[in-house]
DSSP file (Angstrom, degrees, kcal/mol; ACC not computed):
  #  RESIDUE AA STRUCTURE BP1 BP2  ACC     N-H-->O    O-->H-N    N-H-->O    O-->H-N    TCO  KAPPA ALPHA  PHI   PSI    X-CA   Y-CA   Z-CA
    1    1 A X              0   0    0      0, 0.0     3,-0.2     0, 0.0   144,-0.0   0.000 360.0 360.0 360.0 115.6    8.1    7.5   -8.6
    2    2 A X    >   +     0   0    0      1,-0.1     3,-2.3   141,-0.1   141,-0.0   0.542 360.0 103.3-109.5   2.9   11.7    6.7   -7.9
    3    3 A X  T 3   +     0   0    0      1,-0.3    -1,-0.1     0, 0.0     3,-0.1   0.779  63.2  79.7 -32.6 -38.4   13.0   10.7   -9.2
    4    4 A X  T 3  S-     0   0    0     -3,-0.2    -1,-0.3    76,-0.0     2,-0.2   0.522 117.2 -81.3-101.8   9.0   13.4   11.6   -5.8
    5    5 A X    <   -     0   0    0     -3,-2.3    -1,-0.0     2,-0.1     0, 0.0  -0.676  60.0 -45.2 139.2-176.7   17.1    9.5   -6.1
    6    6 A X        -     0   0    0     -2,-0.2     2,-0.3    -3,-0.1   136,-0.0  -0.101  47.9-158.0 -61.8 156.2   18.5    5.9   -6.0
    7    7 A X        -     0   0    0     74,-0.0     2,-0.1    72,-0.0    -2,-0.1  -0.835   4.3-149.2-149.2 148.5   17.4    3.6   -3.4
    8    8 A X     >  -     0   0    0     -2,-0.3     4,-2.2     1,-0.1     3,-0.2  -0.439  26.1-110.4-108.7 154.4   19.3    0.8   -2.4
    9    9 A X  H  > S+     0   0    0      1,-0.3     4,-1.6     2,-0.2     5,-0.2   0.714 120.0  62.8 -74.2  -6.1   17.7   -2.6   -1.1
   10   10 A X  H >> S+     0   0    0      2,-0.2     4,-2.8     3,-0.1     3,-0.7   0.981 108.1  48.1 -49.5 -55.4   19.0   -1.9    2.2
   11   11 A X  H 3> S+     0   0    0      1,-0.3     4,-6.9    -3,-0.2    -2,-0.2   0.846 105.9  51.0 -39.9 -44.4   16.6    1.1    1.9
   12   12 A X  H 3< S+     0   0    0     -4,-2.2    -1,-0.3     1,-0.2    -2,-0.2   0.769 109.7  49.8 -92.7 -11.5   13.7   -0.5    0.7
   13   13 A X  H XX S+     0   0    0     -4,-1.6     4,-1.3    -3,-0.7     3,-0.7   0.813 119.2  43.5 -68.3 -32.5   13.7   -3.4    3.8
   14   14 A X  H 3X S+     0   0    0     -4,-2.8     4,-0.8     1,-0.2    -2,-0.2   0.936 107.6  55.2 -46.3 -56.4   14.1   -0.4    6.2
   15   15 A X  H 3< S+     0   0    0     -4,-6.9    -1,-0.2    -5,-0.2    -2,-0.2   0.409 115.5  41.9 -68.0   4.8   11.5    1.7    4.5
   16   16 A X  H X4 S+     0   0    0     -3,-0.7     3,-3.5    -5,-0.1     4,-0.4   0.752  88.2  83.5 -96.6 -32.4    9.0   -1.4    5.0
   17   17 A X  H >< S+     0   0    0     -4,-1.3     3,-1.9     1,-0.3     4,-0.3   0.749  89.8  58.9 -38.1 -63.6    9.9   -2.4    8.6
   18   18 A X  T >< S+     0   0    0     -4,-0.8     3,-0.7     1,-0.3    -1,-0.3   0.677  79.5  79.9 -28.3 -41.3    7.4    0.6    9.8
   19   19 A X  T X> S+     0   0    0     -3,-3.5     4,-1.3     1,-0.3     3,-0.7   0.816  85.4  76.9 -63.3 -25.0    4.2   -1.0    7.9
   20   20 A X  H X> S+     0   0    0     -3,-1.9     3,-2.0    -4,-0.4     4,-1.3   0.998  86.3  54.1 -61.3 -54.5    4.3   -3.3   11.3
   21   21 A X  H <> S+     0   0    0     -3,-0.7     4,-1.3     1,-0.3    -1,-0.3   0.757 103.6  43.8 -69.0 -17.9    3.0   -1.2   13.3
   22   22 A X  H <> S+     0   0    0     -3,-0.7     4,-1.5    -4,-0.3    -1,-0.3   0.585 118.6  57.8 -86.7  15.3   -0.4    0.1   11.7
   23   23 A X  H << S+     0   0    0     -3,-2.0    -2,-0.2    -4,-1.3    -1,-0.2   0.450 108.0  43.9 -96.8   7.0   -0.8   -4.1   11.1
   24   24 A X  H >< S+     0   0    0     -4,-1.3     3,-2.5    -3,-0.2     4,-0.3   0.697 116.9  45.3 -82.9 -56.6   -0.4   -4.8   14.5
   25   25 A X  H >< S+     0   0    0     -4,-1.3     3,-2.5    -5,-0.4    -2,-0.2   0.891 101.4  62.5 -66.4 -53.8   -2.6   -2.1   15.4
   26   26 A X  G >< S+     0   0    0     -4,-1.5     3,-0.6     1,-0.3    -1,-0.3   0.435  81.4  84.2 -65.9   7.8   -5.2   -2.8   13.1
   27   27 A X  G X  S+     0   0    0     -3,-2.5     3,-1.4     1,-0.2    -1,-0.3   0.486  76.9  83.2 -81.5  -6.6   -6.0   -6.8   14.7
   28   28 A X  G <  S+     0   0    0     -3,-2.5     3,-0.3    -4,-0.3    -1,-0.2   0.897  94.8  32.7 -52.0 -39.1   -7.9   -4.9   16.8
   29   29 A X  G <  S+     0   0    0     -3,-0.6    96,-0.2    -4,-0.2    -1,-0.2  -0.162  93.0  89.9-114.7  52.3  -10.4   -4.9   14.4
   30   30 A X    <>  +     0   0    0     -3,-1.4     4,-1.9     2,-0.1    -1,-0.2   0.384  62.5  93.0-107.6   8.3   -9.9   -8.3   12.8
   31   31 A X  H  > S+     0   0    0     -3,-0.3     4,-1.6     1,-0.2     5,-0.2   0.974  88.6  41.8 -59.6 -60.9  -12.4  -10.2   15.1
   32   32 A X  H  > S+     0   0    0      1,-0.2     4,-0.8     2,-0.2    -1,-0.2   0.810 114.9  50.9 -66.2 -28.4  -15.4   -9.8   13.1
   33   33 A X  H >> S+     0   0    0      2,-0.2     3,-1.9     1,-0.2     4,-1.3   0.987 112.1  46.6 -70.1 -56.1  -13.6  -10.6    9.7
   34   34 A X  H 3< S+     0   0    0     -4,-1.9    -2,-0.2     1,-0.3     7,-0.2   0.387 104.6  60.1 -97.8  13.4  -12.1  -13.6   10.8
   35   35 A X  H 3< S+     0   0    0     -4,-1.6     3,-0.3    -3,-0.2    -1,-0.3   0.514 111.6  42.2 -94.4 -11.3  -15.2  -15.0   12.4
   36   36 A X  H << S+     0   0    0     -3,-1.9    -2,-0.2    -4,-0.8     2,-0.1   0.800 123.7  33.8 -93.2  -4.3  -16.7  -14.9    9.3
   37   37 A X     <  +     0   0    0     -4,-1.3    -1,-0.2     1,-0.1     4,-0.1  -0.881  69.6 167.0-133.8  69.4  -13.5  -16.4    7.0
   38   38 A X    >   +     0   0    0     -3,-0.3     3,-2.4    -2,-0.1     4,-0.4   0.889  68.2  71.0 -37.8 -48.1  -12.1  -18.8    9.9
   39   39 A X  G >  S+     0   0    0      1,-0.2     3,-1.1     2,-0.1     4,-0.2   0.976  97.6  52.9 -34.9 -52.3   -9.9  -20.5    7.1
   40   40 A X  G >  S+     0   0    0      1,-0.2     3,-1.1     2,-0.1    -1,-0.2   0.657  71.8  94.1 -82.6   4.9   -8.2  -17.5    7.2
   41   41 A X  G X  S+     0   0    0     -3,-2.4     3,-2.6     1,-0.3     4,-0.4   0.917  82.6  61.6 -49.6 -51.8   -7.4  -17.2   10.9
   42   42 A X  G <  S+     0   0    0     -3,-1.1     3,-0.4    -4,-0.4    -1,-0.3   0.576  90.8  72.9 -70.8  17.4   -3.3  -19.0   10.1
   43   43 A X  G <  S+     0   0    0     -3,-1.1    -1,-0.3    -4,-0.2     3,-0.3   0.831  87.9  52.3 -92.5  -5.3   -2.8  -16.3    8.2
   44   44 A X  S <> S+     0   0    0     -3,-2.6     4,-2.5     1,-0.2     3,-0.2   0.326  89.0  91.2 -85.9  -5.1   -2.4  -14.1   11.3
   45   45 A X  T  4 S+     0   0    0     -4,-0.4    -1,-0.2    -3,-0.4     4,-0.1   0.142  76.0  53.6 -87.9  25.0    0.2  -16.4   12.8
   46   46 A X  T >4 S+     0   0    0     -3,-0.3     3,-0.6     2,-0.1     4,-0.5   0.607 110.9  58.6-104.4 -40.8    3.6  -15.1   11.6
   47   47 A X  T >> S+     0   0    0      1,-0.3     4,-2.0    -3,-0.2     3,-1.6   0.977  90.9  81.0 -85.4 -69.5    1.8  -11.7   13.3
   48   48 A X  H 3X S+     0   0    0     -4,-2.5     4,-2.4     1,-0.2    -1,-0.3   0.396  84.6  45.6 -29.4 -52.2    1.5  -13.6   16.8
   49   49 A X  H <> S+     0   0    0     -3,-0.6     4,-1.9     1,-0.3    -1,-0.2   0.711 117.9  45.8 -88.9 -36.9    4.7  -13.3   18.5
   50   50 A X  H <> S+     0   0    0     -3,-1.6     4,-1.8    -4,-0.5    -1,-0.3   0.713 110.9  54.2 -67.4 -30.7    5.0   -9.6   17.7
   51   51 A X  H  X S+     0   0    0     -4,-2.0     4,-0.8     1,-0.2     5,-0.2   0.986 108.6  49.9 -72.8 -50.6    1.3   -9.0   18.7
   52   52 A X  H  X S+     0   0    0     -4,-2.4     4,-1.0    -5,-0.2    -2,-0.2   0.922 113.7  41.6 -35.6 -60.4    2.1  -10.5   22.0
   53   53 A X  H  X S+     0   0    0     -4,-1.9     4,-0.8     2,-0.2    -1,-0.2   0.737 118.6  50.2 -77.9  -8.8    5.2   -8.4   22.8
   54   54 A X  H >< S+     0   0    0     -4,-1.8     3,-1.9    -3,-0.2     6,-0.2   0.946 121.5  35.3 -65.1 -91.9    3.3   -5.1   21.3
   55   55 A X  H 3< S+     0   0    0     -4,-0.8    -2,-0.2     1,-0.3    -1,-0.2   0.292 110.4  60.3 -51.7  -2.5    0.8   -5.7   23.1
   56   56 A X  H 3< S+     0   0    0     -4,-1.0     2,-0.7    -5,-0.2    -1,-0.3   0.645  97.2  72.0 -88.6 -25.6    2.4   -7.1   26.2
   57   57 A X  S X< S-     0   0    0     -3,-1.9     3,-0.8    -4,-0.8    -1,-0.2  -0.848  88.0-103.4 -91.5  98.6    4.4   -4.0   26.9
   58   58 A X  T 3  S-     0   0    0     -2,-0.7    -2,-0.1     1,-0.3    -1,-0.1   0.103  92.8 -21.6 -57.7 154.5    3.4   -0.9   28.1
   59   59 A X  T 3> S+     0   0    0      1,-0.1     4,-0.7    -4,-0.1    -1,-0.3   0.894  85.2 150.1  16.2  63.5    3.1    2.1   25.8
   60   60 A X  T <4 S+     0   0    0     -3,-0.8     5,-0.1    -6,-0.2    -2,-0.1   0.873  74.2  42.4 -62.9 -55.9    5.5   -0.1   23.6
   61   61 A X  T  > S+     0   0    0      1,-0.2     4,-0.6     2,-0.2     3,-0.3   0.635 104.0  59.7-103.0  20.3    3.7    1.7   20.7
   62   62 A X  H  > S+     0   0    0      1,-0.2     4,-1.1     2,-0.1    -1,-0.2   0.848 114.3  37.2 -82.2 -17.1    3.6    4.8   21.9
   63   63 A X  H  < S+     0   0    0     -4,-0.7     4,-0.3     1,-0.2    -2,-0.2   0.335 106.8  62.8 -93.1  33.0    7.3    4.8   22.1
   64   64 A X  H  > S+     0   0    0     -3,-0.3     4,-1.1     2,-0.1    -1,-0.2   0.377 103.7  53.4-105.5 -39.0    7.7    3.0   19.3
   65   65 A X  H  X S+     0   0    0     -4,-0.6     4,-1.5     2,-0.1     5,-0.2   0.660 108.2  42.5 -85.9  -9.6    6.2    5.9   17.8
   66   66 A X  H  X>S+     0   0    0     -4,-1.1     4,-3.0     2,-0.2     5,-0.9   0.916 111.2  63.5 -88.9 -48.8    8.4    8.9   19.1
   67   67 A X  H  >5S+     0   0    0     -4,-0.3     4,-0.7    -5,-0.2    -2,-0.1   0.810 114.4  28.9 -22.0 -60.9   11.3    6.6   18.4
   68   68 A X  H  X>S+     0   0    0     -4,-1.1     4,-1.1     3,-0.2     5,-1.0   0.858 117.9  55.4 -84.4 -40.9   10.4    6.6   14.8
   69   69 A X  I  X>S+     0   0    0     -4,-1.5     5,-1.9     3,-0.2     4,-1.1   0.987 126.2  22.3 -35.6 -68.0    8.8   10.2   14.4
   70   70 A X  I  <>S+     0   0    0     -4,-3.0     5,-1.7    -5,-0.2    -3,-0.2   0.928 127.9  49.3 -84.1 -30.6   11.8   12.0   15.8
   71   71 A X  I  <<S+     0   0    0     -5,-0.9    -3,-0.2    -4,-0.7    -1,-0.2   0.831 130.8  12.1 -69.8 -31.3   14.5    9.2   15.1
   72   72 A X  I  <5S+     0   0    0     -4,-1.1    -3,-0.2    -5,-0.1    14,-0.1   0.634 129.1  47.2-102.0 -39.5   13.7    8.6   11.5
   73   73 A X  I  <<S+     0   0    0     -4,-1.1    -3,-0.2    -5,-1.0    -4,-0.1   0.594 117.4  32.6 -72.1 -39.9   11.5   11.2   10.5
   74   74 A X  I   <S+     0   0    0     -5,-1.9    -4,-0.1    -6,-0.3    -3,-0.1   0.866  94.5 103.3 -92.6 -47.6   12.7   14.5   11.5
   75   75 A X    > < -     0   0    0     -5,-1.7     3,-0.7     1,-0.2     8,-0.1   0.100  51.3-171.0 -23.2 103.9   16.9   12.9   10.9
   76   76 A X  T 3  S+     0   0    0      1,-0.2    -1,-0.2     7,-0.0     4,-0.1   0.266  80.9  74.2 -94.0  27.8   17.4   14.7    7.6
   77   77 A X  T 3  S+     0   0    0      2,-0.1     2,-0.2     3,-0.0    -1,-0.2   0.378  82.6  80.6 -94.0  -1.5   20.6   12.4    7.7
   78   78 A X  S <  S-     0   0    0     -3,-0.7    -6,-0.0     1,-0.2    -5,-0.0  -0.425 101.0 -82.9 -86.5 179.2   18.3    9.1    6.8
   79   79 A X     >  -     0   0    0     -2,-0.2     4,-1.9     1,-0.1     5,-0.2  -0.426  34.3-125.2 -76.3 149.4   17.3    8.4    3.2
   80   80 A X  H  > S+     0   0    0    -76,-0.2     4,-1.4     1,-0.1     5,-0.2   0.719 109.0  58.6 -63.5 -13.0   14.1   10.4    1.8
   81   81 A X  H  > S+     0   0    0      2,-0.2     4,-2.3     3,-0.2    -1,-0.1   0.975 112.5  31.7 -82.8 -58.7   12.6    7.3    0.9
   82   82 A X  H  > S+     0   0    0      2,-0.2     4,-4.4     3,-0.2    -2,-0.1   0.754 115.4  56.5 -15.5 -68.0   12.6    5.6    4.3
   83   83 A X  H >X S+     0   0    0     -4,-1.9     4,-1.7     2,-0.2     3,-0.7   0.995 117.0  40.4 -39.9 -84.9   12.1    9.0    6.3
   84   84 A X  H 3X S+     0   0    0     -4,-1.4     4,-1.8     1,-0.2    -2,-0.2   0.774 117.0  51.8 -42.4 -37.3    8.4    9.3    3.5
   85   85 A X  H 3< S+     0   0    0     -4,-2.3    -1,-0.2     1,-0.2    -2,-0.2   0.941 114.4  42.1 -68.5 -39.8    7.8    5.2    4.1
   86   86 A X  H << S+     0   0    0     -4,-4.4     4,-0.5    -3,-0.7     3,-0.4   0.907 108.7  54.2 -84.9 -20.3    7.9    5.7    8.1
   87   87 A X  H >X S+     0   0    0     -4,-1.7     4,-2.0     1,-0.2     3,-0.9   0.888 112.7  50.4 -72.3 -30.1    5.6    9.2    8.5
   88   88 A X  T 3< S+     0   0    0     -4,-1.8    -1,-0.2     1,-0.2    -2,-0.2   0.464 105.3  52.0-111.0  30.3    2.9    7.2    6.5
   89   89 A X  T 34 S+     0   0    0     -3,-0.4    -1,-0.2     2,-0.1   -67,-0.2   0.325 115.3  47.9 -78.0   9.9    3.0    4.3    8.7
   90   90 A X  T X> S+     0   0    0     -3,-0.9     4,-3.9    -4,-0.5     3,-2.4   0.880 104.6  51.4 -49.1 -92.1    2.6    6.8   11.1
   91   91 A X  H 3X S+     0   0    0     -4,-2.0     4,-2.2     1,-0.3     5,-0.3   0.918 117.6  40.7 -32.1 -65.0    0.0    8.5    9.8
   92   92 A X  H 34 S+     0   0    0     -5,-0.4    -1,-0.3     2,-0.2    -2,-0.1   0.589 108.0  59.9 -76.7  17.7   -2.0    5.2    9.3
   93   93 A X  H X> S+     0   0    0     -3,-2.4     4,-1.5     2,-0.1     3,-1.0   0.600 116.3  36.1-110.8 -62.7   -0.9    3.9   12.6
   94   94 A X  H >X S+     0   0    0     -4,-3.9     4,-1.6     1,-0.2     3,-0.8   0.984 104.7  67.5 -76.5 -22.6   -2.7    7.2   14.0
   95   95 A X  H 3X S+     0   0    0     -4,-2.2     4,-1.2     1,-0.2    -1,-0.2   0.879 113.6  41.9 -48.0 -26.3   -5.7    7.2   11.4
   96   96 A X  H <> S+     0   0    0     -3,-1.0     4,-1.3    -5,-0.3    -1,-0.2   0.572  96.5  57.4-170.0  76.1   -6.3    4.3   13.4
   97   97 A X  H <X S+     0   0    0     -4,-1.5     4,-1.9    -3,-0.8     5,-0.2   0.869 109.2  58.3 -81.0 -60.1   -5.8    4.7   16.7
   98   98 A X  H >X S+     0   0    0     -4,-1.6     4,-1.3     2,-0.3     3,-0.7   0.906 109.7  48.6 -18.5 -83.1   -8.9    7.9   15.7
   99   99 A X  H >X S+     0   0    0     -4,-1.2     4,-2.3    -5,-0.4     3,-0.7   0.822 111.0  49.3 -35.2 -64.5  -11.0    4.7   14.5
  100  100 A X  H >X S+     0   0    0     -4,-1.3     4,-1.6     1,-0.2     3,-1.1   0.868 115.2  39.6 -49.6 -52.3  -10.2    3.0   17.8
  101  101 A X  H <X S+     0   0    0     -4,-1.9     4,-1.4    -3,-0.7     5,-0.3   0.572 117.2  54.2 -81.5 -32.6  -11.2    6.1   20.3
  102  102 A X  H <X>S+     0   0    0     -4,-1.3     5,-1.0    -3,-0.7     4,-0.6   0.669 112.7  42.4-109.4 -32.2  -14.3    6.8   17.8
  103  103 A X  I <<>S+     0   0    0     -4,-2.3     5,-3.7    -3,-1.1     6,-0.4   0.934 115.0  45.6 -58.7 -52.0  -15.6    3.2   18.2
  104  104 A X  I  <5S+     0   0    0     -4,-1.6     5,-0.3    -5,-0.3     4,-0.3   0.961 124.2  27.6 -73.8 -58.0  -15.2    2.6   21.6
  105  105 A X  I  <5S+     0   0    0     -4,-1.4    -1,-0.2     3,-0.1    -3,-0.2   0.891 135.5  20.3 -71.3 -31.1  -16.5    5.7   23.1
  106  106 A X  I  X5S+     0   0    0     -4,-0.6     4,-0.6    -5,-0.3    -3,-0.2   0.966 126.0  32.0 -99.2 -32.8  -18.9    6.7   20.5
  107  107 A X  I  >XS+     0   0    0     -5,-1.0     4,-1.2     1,-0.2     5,-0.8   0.843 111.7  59.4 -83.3 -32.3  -20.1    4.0   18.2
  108  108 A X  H  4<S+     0   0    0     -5,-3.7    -1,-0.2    -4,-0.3    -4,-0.1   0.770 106.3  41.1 -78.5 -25.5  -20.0    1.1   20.4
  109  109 A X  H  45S+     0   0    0     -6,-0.4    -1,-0.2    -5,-0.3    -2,-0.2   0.589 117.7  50.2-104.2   7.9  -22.4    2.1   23.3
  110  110 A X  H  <5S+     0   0    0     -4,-0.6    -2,-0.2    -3,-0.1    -1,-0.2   0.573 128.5  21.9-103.2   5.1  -25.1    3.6   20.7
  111  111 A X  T  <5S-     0   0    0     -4,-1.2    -3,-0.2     2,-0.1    -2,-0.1   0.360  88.7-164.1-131.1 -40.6  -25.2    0.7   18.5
  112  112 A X      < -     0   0    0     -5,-0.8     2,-0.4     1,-0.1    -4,-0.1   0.777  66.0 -36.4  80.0  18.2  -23.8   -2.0   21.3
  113  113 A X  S    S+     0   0    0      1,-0.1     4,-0.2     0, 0.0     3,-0.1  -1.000  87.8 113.8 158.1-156.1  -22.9   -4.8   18.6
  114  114 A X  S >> S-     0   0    0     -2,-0.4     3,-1.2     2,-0.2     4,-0.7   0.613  80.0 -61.7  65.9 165.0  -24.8   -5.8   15.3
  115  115 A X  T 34 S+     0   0    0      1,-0.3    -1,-0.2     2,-0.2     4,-0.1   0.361 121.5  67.1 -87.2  17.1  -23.7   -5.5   12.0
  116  116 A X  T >> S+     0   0    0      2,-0.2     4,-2.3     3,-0.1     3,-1.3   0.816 113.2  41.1 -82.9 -34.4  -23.2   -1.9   11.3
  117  117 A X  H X> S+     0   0    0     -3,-1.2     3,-2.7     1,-0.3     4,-0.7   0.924 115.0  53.4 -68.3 -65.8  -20.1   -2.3   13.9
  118  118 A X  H 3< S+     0   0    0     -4,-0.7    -1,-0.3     1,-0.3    -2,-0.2   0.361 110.7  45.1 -63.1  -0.3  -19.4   -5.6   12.2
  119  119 A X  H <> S+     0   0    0     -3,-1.3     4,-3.6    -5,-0.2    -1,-0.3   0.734 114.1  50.6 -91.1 -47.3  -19.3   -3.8    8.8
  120  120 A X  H <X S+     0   0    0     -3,-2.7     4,-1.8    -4,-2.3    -2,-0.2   0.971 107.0  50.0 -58.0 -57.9  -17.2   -1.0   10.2
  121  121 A X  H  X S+     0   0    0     -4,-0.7     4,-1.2     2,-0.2     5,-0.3   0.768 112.7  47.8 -45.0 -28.8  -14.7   -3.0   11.7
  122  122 A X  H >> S+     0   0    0     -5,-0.4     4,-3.7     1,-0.3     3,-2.2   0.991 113.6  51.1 -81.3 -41.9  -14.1   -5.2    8.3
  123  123 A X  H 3X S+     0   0    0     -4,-3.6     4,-0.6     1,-0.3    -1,-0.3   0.777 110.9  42.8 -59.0 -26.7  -14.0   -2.3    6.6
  124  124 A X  H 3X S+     0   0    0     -4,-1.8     4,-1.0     2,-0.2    -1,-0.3   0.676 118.0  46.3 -74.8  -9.8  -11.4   -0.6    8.8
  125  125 A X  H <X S+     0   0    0     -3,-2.2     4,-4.2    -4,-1.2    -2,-0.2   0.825 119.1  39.5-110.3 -37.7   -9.2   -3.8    9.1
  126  126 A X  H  < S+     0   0    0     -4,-3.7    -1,-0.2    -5,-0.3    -3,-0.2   0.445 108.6  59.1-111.5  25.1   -9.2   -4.7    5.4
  127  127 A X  H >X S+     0   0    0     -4,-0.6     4,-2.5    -5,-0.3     3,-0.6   0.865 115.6  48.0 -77.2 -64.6   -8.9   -0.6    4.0
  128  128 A X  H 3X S+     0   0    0     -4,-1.0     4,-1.6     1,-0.3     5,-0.3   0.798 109.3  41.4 -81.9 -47.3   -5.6   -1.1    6.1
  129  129 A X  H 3X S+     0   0    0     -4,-4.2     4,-1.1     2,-0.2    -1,-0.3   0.750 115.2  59.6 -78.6  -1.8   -4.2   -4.3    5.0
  130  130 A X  H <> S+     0   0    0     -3,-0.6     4,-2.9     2,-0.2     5,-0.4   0.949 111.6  39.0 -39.6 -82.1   -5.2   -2.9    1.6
  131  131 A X  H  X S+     0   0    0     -4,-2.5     4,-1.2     1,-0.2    -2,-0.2   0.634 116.5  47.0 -42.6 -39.9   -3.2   -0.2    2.3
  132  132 A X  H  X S+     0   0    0     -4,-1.6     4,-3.5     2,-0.2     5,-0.3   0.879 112.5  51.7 -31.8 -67.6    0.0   -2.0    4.0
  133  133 A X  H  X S+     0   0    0     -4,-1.1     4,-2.8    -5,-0.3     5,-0.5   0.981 112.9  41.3 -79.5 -48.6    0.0   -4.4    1.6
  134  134 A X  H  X>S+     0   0    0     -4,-2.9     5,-0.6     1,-0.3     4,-0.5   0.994 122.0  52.0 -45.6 -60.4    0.0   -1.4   -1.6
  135  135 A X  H  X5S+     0   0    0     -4,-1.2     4,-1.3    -5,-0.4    -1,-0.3   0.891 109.4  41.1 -32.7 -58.4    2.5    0.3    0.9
  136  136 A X  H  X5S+     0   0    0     -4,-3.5     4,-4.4     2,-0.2    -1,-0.2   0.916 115.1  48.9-104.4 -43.5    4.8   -2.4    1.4
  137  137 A X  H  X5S+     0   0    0     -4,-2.8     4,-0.6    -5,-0.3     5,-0.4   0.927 113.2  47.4 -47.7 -76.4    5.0   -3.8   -2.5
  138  138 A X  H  <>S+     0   0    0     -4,-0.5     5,-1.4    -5,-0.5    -2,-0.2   0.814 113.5  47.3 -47.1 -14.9    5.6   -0.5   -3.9
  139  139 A X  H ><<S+     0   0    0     -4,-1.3     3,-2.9    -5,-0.6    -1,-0.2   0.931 117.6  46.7 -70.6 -57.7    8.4    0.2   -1.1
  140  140 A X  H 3<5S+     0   0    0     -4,-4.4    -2,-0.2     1,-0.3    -3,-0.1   0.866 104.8  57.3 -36.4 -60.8    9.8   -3.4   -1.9
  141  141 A X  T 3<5S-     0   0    0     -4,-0.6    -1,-0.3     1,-0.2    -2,-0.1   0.300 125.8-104.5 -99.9  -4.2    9.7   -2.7   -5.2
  142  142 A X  T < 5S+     0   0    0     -3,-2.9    -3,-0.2    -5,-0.4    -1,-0.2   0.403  84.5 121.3  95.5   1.3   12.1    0.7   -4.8
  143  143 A X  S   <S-     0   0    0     -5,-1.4     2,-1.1    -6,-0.2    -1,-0.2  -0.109  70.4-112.6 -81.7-175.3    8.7    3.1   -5.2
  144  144 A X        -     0   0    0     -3,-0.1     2,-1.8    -2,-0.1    -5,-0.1  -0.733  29.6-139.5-106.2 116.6    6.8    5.6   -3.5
  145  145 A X        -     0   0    0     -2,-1.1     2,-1.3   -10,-0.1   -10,-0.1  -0.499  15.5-157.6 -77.6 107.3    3.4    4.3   -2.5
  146  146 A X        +     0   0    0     -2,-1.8     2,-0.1   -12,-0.1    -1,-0.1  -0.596  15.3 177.9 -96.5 113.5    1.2    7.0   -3.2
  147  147 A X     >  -     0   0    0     -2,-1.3     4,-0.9     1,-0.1     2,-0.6  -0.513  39.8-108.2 -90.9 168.9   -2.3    6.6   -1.0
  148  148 A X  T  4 S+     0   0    0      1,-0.1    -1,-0.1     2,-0.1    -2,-0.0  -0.932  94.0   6.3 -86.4 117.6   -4.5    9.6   -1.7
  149  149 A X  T  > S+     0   0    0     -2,-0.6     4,-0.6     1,-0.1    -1,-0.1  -0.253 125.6  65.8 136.3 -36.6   -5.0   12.2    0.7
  150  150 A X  H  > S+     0   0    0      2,-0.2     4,-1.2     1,-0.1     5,-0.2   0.822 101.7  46.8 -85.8 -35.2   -2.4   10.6    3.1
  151  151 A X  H  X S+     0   0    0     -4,-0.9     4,-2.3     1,-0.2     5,-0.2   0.779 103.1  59.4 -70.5 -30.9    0.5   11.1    0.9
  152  152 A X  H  > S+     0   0    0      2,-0.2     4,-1.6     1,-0.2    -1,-0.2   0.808 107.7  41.9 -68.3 -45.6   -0.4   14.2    0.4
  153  153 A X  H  X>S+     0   0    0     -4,-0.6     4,-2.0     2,-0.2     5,-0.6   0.880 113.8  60.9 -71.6 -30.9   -0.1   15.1    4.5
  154  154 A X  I >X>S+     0   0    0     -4,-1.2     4,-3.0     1,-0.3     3,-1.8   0.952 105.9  44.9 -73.9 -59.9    3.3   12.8    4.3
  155  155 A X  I 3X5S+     0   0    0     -4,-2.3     4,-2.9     1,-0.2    -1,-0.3   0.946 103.2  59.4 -31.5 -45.7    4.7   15.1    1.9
  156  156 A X  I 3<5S+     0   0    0     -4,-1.6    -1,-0.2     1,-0.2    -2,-0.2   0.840 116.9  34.5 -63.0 -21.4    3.7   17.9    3.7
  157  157 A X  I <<5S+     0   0    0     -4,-2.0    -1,-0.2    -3,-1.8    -2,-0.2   0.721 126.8  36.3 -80.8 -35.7    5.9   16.5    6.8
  158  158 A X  I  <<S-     0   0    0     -4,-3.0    -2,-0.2    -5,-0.6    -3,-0.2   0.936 106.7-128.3 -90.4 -32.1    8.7   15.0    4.9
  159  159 A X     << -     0   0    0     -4,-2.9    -2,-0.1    -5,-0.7    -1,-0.1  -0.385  15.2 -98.1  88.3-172.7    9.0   17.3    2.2
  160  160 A X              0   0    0     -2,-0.1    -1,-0.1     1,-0.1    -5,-0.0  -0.286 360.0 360.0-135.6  59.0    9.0   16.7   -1.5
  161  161 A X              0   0    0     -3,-0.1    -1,-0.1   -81,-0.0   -81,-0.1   0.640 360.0 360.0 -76.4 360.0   13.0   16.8   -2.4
C-alpha cells in the first residue's frame, strides 16, 4: 500500500535502517539453528561488527530504543512511512525481548535443554528473520509491510493517515 503518499528512496533506506535492531536481537536465539546448518554460519558475518558494538555497550539498545520511539516515532515532522517502518521494528524488537524473559526464567529451568527449547529457539529466530526480511523488501520496495496482528498495534500508534 503506497496511498498513504509518495516515498522517496531516501525514505525507504531510512524506513529499513530500524529492522537492525530486532536482527541483532534475535542471534540470541540462532545457536541451535546454526548448529544444525553450520554452512550457514558466514551468513551471520556482515552482522558481527554491529553485534559486537550492540552488545558491547551498555543499554546501547535500550537507548537505541527511546532514541527511535520518541525521536522518530512520536516526530509527526518525519515521513509516515518511516515513523510506521520504525514502531514495528520496535514492536518486534520487544516481541522478542518477551521471548527472551519467558525462556530464561520460565522455560529454561523446567525443560533445562532438549529439543522442545531447541525447536522454540529455531522457531523464534527464523519467524523473525522471516519477518525482517518481508519487512525490509516491502520497505525497499516503497511499501507497507503488513505483518498480521503487529500491524495492526503499529497503526494503532502511528496512526493510519
Amino acid at each position: 500500500m503506497t496511498w498513504r503518499g509518495a516515498v522517496t528512496p531516501k525514505d525507504r533506506i531510512l524506513a529499513c535502517l530500524p529492522y537492525l535492531l530486532p536482527l541483532l536481537d534475535v542471534l540470541d536465539f540462532a545457536g541451535p539453528f546454526f548448529r544444525q546448518f553450520p554452512a550457514l554460519q558466514p551468513v551471520l558475518i556482515p552482522l558481527l561488527p554491529l553485534a559486537g558494538i550492540y552488545r558491547g555497550v551498555p543499554f546501547l539498545g535500550l537507548i537505541i530504543f527511546f532514541v527511535l520511539f520518541l525521536l522518530v516515532v512520536r516526530n509527526d515532522k518525519v515521513s509516515h512511512f518511516i515513523r510506521f517502518n520504525t514502531m514495528q521494528a520496535i514492536l518486534l524488537d520487544i516481541v522478542l525481548i518477551l521471548c527472551s524473559i519467558i525462556v530464561s526464567f520460565v522455560l529454561q529451568p523446567v525443560l533445562q535443554g532438549g529439543l522442545i527449547l531447541e525447536t522454540l529457539f529455531n522457531v523464534v529466530f527464523l519467524g523473525t528473520i522471516a519477518a525482517v526480511g518481508y519487512s525490509v523488501v516491502q520497505t525497499a520496495l516503497g511499501r507497507y509491510a503488513e505483518i498480521p496482528t503487529l500491524s495492526a498495534a503499529v497503526h494503532m500508534q502511528v496512526g493510519n493517515y
